[in-house]
Every structure is written in C-alpha cells, then in structure tokens.
Z-matrix of the N, CA and C atoms (Angstrom, degrees):
N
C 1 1.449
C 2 1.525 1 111.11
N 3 1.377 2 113.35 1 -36.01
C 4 1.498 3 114.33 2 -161.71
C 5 1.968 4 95.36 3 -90.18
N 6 1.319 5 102.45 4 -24.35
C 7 2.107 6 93.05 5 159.13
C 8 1.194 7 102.34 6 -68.99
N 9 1.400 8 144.93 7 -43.57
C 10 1.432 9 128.55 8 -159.39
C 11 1.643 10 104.12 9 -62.69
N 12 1.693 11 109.85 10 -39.34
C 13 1.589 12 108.07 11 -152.61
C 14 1.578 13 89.04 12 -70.52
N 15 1.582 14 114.46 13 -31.29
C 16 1.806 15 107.99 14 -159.00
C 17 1.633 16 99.66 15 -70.21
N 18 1.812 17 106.23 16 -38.97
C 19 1.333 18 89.73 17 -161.46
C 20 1.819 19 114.31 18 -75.65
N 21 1.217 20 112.09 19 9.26
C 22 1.359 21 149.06 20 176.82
C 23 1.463 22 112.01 21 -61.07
N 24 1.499 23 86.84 22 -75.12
C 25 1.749 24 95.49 23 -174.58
C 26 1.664 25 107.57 24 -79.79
N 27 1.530 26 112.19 25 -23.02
C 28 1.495 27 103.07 26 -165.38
C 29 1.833 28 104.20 27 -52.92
N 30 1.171 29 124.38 28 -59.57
C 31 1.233 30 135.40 29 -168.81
C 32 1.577 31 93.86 30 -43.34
N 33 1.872 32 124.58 31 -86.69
C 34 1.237 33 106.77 32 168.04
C 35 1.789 34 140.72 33 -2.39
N 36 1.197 35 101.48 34 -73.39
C 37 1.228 36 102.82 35 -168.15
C 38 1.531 37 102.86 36 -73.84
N 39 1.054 38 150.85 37 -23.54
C 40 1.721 39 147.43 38 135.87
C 41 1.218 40 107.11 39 -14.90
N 42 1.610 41 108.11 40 -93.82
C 43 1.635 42 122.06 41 172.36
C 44 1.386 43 103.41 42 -33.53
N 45 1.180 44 146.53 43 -44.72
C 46 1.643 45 137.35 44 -173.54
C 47 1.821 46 108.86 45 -60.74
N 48 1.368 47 97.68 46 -46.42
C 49 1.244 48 123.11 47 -161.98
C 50 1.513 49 100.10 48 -74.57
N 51 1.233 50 132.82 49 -27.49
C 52 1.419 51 148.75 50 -178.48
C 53 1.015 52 98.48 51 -103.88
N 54 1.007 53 156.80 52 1.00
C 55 1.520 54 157.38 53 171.80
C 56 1.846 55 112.65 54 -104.19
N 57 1.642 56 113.07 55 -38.28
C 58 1.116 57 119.49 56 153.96
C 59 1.322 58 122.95 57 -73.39
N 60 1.394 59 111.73 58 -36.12
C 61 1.994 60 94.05 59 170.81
C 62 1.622 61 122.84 60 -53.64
N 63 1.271 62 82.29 61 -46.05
C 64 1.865 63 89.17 62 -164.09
C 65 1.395 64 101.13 63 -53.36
N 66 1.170 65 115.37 64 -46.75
C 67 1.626 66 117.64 65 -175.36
C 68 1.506 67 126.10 66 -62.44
N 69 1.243 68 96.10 67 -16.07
C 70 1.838 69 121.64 68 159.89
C 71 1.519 70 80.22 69 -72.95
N 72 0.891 71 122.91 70 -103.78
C 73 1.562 72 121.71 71 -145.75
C 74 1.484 73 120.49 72 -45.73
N 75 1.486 74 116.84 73 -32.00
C 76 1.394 75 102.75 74 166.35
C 77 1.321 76 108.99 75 -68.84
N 78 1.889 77 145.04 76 -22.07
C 79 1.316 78 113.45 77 -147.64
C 80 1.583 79 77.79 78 -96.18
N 81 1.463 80 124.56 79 -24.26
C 82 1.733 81 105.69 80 175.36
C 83 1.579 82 115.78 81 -58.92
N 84 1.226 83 118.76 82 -31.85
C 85 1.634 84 129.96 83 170.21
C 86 1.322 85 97.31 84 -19.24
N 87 1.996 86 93.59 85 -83.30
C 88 1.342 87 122.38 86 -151.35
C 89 1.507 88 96.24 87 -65.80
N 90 1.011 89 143.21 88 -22.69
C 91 1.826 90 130.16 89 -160.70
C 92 1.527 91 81.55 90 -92.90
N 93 1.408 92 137.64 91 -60.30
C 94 1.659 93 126.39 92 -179.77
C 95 1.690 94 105.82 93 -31.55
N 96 1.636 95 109.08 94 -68.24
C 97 1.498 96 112.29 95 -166.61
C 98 1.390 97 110.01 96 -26.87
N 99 1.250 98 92.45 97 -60.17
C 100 1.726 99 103.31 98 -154.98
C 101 1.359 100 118.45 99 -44.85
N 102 1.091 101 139.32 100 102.05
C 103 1.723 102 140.08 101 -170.10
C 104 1.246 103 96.77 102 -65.39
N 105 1.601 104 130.53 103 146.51
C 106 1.186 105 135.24 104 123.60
C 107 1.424 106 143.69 105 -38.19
N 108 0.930 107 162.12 106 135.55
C 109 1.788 108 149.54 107 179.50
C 110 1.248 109 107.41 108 -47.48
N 111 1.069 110 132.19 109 139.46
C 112 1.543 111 137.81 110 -170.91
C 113 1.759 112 83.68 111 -78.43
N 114 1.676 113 110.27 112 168.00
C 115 1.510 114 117.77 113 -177.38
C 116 1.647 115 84.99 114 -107.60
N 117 1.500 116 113.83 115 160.92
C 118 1.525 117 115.04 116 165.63
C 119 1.656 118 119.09 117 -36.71
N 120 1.227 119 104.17 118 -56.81
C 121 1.377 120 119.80 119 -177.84
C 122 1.550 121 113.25 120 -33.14
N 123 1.426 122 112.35 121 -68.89
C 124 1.298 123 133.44 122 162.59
C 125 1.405 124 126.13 123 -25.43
N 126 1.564 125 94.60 124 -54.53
C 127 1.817 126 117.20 125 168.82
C 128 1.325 127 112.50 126 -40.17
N 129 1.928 128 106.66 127 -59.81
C 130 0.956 129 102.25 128 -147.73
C 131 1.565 130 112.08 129 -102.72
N 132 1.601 131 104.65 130 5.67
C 133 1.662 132 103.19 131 170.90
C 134 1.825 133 109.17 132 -102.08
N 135 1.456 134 111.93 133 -0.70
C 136 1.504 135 131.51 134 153.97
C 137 1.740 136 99.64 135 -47.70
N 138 1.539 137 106.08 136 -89.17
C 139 1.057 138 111.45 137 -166.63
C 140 1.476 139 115.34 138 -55.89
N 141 1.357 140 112.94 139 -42.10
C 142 1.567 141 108.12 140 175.21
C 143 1.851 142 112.98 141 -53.38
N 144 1.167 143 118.96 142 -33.53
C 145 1.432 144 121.15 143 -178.40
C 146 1.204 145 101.65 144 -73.88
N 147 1.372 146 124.19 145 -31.88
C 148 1.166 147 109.22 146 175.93
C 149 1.518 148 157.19 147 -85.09
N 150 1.955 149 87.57 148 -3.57
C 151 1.025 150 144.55 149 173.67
C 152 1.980 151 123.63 150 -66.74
N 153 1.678 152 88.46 151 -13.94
C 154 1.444 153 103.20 152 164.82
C 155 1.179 154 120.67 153 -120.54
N 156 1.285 155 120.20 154 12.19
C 157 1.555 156 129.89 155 170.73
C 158 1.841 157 101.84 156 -61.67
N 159 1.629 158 113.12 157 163.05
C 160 1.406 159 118.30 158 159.34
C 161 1.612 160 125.65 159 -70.99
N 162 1.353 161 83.27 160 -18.65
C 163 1.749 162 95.74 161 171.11
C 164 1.575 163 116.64 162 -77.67
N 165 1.616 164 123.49 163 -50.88
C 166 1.066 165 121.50 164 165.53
C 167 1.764 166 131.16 165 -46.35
N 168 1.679 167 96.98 166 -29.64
C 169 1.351 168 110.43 167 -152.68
C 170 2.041 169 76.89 168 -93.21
N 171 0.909 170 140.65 169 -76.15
C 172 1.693 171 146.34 170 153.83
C 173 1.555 172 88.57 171 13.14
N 174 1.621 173 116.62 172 -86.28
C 175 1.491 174 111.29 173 175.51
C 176 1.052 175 156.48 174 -35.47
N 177 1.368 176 92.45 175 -28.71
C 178 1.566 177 100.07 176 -170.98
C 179 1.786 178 99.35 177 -104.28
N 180 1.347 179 108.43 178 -4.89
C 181 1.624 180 99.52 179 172.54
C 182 1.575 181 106.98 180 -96.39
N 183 1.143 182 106.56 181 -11.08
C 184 1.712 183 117.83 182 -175.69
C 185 1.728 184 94.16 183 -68.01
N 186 1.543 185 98.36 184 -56.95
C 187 1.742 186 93.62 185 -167.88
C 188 1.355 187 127.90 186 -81.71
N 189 1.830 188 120.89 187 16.51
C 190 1.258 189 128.30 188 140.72
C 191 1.563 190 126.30 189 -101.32
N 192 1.122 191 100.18 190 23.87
C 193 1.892 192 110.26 191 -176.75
C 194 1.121 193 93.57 192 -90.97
N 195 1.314 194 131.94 193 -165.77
C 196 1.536 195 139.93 194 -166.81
C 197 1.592 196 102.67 195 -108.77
N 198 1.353 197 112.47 196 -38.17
C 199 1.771 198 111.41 197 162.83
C 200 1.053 199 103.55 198 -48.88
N 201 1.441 200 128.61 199 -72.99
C 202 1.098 201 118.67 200 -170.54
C 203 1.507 202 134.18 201 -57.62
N 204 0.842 203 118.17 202 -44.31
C 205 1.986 204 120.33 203 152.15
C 206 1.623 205 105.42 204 -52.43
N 207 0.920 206 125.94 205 -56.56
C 208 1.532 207 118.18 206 -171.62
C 209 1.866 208 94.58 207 -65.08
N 210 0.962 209 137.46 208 -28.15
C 211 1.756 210 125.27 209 164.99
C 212 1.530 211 126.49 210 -67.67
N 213 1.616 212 101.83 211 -38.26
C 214 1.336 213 132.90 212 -175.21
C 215 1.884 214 94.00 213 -62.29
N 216 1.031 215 109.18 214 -66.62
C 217 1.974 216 126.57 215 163.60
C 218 1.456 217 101.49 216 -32.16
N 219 0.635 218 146.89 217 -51.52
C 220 1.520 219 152.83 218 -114.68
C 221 1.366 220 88.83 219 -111.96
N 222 1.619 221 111.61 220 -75.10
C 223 1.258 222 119.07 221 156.55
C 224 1.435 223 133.40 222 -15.77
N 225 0.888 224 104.38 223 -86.50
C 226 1.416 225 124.28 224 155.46
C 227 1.763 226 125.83 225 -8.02
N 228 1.351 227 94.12 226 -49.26
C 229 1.446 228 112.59 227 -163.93
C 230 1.921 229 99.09 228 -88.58
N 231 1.115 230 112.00 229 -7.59
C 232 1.290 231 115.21 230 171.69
C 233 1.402 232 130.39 231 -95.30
N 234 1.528 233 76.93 232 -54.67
C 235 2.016 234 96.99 233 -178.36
C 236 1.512 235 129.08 234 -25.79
N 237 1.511 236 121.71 235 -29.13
C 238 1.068 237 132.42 236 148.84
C 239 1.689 238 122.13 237 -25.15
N 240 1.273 239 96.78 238 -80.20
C 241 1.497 240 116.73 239 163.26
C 242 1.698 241 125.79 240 -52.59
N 243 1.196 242 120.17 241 -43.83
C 244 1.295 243 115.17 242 150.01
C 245 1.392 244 130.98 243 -68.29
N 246 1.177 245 126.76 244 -44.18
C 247 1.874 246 118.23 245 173.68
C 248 2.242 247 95.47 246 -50.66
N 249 1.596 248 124.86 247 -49.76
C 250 1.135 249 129.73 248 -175.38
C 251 1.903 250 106.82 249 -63.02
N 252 1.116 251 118.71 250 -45.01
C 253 1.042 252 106.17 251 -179.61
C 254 1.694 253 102.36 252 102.94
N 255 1.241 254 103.46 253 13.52
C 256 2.090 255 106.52 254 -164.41
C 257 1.816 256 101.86 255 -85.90
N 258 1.271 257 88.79 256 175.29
C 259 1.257 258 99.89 257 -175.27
C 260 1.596 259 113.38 258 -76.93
N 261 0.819 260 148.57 259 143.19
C 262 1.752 261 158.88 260 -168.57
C 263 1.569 262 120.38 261 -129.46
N 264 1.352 263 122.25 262 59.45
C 265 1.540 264 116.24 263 -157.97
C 266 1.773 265 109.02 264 -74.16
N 267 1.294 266 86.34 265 143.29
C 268 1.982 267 104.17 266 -160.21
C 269 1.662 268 94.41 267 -124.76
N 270 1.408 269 100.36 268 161.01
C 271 1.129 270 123.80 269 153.63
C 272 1.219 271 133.99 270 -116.18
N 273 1.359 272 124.94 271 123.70
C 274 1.516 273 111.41 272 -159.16
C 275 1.924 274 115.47 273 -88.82
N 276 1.395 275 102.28 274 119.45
C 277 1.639 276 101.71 275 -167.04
C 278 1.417 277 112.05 276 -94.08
N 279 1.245 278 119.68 277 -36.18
C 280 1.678 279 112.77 278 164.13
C 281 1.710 280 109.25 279 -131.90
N 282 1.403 281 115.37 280 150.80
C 283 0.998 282 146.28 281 164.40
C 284 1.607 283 125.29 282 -54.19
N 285 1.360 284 98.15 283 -5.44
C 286 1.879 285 99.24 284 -174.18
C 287 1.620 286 86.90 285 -174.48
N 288 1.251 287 90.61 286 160.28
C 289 1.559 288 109.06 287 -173.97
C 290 1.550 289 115.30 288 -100.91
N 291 1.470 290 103.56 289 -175.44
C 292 1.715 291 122.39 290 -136.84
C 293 2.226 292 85.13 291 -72.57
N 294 1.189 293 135.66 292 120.41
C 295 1.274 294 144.92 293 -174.66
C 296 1.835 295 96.28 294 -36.90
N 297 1.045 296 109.31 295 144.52
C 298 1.458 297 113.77 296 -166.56
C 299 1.341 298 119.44 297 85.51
N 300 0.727 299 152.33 298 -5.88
C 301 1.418 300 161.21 299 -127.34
C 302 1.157 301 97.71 300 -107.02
N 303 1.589 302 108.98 301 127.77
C 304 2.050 303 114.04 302 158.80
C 305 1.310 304 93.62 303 -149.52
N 306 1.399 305 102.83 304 102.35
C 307 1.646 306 135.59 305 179.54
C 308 1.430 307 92.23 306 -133.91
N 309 1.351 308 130.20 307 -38.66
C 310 1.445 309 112.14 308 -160.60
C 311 1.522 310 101.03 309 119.20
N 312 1.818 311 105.52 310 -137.85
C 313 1.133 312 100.03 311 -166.89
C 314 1.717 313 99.29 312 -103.18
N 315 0.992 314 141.00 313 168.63
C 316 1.595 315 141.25 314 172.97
C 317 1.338 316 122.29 315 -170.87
N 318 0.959 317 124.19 316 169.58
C 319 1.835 318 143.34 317 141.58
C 320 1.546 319 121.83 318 -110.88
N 321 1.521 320 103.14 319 179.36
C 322 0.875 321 120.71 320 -165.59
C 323 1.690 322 96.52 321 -121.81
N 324 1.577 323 121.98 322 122.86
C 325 0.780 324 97.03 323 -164.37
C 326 1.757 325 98.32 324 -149.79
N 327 1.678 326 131.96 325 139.79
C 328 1.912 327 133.18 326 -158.22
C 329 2.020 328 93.30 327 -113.52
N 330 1.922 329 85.97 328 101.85
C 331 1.362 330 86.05 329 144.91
C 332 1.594 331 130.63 330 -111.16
N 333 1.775 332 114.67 331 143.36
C 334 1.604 333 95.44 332 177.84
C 335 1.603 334 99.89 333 46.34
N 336 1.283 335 130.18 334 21.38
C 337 2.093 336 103.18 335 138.53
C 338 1.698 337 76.43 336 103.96
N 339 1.215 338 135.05 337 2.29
C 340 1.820 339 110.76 338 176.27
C 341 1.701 340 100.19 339 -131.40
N 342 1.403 341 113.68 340 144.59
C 343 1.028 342 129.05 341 179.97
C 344 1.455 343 119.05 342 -72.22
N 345 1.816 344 132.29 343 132.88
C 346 1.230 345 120.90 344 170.37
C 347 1.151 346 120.92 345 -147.23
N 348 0.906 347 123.57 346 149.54
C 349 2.138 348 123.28 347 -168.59
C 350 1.819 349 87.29 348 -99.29
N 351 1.750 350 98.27 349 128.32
C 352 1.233 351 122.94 350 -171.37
C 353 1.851 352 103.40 351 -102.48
N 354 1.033 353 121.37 352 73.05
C 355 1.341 354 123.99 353 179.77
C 356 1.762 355 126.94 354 -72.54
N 357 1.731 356 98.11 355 113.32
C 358 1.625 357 82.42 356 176.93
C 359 1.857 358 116.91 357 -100.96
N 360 1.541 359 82.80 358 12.72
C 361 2.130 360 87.04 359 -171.86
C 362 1.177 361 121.07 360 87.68
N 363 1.373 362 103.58 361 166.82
C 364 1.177 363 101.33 362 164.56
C 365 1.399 364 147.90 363 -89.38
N 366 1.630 365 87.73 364 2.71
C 367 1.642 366 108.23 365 -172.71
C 368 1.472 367 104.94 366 -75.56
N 369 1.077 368 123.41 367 -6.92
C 370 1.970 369 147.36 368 -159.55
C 371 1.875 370 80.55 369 -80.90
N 372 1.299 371 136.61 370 -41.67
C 373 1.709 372 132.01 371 -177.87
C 374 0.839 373 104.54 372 -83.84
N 375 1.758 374 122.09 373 -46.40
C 376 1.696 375 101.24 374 -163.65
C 377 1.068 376 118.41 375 -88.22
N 378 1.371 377 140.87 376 3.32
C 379 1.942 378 151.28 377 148.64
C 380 1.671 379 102.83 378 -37.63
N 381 1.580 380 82.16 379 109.81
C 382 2.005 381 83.22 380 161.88
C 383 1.346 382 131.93 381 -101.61
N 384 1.351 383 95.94 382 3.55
C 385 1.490 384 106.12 383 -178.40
C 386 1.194 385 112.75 384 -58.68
N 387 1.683 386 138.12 385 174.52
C 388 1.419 387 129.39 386 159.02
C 389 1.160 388 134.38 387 -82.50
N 390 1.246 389 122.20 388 -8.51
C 391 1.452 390 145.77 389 161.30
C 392 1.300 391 116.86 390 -64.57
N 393 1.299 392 134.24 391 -46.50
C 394 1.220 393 138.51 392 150.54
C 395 1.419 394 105.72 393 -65.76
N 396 1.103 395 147.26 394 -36.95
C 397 1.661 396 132.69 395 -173.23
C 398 1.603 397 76.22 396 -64.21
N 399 1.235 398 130.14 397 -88.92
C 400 1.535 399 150.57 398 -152.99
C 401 1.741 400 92.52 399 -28.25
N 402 1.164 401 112.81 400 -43.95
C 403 1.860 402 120.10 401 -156.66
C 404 1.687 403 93.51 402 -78.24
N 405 1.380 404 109.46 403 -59.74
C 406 1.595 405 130.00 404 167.09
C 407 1.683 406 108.80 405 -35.18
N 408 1.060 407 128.35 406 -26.52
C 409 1.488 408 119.14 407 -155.17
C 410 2.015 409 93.53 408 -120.83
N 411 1.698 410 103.05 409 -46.40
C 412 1.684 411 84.94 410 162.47
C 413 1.889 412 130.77 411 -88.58
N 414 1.273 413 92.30 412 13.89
C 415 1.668 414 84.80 413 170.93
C 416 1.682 415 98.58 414 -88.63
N 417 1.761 416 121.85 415 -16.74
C 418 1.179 417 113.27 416 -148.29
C 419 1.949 418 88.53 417 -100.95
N 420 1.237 419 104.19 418 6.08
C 421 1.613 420 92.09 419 167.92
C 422 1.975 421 114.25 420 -109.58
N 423 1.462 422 101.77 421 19.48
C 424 1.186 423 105.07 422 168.22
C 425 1.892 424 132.49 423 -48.63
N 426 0.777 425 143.96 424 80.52
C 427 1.364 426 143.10 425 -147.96
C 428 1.836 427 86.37 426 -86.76
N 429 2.089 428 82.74 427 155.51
C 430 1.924 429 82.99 428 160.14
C 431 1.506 430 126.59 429 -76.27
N 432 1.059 431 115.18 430 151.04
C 433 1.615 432 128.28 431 -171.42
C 434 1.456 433 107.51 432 82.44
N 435 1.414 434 131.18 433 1.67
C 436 1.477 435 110.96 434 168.20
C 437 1.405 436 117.92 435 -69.60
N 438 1.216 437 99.88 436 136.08
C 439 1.827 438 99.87 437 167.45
C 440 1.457 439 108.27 438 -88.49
N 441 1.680 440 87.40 439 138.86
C 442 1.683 441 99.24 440 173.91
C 443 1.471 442 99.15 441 -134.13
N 444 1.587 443 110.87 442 172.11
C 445 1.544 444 117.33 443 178.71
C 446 1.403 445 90.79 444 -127.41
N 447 1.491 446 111.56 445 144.10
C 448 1.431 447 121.29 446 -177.78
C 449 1.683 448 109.93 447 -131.44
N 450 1.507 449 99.96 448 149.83
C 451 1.658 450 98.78 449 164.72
C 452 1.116 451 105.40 450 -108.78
N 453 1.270 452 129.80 451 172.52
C 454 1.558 453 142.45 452 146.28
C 455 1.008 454 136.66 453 -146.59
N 456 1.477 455 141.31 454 136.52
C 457 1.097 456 132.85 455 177.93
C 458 1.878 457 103.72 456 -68.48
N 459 1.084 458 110.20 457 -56.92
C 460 1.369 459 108.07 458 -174.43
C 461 1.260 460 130.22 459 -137.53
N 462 1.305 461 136.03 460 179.42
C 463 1.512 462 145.64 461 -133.76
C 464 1.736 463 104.69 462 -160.44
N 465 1.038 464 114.43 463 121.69
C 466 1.625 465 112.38 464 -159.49
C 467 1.895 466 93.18 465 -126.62
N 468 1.325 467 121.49 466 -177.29
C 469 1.321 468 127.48 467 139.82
C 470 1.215 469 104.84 468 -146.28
N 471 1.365 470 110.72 469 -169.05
C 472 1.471 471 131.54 470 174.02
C 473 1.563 472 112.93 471 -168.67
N 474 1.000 473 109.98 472 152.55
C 475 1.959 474 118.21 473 176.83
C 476 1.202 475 124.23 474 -71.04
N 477 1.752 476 117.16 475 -20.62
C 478 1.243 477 118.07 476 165.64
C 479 1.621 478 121.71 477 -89.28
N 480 1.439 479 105.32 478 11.92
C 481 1.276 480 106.09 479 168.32
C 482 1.592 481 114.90 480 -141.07
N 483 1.359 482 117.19 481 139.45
C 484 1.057 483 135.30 482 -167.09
C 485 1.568 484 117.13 483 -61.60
N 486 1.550 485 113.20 484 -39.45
C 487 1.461 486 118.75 485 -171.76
C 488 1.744 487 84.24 486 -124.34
N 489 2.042 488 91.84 487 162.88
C 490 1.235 489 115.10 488 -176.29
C 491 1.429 490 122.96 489 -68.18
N 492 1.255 491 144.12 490 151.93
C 493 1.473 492 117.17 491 -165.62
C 494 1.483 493 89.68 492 -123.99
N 495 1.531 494 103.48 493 159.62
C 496 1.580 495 105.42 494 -176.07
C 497 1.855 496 100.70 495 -162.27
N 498 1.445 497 85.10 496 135.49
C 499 1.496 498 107.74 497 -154.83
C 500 1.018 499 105.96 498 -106.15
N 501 1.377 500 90.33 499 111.27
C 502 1.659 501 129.92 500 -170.29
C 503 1.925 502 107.06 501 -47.70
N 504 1.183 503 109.26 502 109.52
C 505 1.527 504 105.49 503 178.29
C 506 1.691 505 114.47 504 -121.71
N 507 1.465 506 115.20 505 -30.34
C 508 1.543 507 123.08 506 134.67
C 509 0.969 508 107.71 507 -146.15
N 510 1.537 509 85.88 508 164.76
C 511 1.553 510 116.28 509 170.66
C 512 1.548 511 126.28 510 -129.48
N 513 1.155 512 128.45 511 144.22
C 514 1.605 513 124.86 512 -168.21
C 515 1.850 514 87.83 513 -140.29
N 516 1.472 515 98.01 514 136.22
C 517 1.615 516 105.55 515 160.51
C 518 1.572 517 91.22 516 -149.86
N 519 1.392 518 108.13 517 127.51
C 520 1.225 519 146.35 518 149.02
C 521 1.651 520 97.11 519 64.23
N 522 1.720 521 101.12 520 67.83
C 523 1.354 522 123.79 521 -167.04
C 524 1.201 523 142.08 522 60.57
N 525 1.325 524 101.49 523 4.02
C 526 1.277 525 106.57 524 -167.01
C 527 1.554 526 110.83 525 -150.06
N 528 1.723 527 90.20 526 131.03
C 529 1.759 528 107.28 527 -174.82
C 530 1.352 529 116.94 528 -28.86
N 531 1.173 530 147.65 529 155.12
C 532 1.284 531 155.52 530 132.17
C 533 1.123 532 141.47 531 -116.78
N 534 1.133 533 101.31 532 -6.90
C 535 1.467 534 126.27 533 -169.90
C 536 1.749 535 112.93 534 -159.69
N 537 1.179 536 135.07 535 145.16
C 538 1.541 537 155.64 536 -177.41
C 539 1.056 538 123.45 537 -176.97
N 540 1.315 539 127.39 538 87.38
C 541 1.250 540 131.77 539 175.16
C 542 1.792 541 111.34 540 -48.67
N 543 1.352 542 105.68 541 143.19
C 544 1.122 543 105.47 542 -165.71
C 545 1.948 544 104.92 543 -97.06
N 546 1.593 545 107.71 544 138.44
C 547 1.914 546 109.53 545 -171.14
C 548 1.490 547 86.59 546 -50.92
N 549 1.401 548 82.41 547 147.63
C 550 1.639 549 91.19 548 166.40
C 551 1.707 550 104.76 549 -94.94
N 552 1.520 551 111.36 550 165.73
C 553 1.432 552 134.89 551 -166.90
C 554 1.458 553 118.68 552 -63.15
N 555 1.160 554 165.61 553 60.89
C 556 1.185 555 134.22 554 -167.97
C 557 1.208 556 92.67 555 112.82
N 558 1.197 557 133.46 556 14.06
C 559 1.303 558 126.19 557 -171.59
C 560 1.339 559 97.32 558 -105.73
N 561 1.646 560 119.76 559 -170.38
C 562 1.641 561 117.98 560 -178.59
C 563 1.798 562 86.76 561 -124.80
C-alpha cells in the first residue's frame, strides 16, 4: 500500500516542481522584456543614427519637394480643427483610396478646396461586435458627393502618399452618427 501512495505522489510532486520552475522563468522573461525609458541622450543619438539611413535621407528630400509642402499645407489647413476636436465638413470624392494603399478601409474625401484620405483602419473589419458591423455597413453606403462632418484626433502623412491622411474618429452625414470610433482600452 505504502508503494502505491509513493508511486502516487512521486509523479505529482515532479509536475508541481515543473510547474514552479517554468513560472520562475517566465516572471524572469517578463522583468528582462520590460524596457526602461530611453534617457534624452539615447533619443537623440537613436534619431541621429537614424538620420543616415536611405530611408531617412528618402524623407527628408520628400519634405522639401513640392508633394511634400503641398501635404505639409494641407495639414496645416486643418490642424486647427484637430488639436479642437471640431467638426470639419467634407465631401466625399472617391470611394477607395490612392492604388497601393494599406490604410485599411477609407475614402477620399475635399475639405476647403484640398484633398484627403479619410482612414478608419483596419481594425474597422476585425470588430465583431454589432455596433461596428452596424458602423461597418453605413460608412460602406457612403456615395460620392455626400457631405459628411468629421472629427479627429489626428492628421498623419507619409511619402507614399500624395495627400494628408486623417483618421477617421467620427463621422455624421445628414445628422446623424455613422461612424465613432470606439476609446481604446487601457489607453490614456
């Protein structure tokens, strides 16, 4: 009887014992992962190194070309309205975005006389909720020439695209919501 109980517990107390290591080793994992805040210093010989890449050097001739000022403008002419959070009423000019494009889902859309790609992402498909199906299904009956009013938190560019992009956080056409990006979690 007293072999049955040992050969009993032997297995147990292994598996226990292997069950407590590993968990040593992930919480040492996780305390390595965790980065510290870079110091200024760090920052700024980051960016300086990075500052001789072909990519950096690509950029910085992009944003004295005339695209690039004509985006920089563009920008510009909004930012007002984005730092406020106000309404920005648009007209929507195309239905799909500039060929190449991985923004997700978008339009094309003329405020005040300048062109801008209205991006809601791609996170706008993978939501299973019904609120997003519901949000997903009336942004997708947007026709050209509807007027809509938009908010945004923010206003981005890039070199592979011609106009400024601005990320769609609502939208209202003809009073009524269609769009609200939902706060993100854990976020500030």
């Amino acid at each position: 009887m007293k072999k049955i109980i040992y050969a009993l517990l032997l297995p147990l107390v292994v598996v226990s014992g292997l069950v407590f290591a590993n968990r040593e080793i992930k919480n040492e994992a996780a305390k390595k992962s965790t980065a510290s805040p870079r110091s200024d210093a760090e920052r700024k010989a980051s960016l300086k190194k990075w500052e001789s890449t072909p990519d950096a050097i690509r950029y910085e001739k992009w944003k004295v070309s005339p695209e690039g000022k004509k985006v920089y403008a563009g920008e510009a002419k909004i930012r007002k309205h984005i730092n406020a959070f106000t309404d920005m009423t648009a007209t929507v000019t195309a239905l799909s975005l500039p060929a190449g494009s991985r923004l997700g889902f978008g339009v094309m859309v003329r405020i005040n006389d300048e062109d801008y790609i209205l991006s809601f992402g791609a996170q706008l498909s993978e939501k299973n909720s019904l609120n997003a199906i519901n949000q997903s299904r009336q942004l997708h009956t947007l026709k050209v020439n509807d007027k809509i009013k938009i908010r945004s938190h923010s206003v981005s560019h890039a070199p592979k695209y011609l106009y400024p992009i601005i990320s769609g956080d609502y939208i209202e056409r003809d009073g009524k919501i269609i769009y609200k990006r939902a706060a993100g979690k854990g976020g500030c």
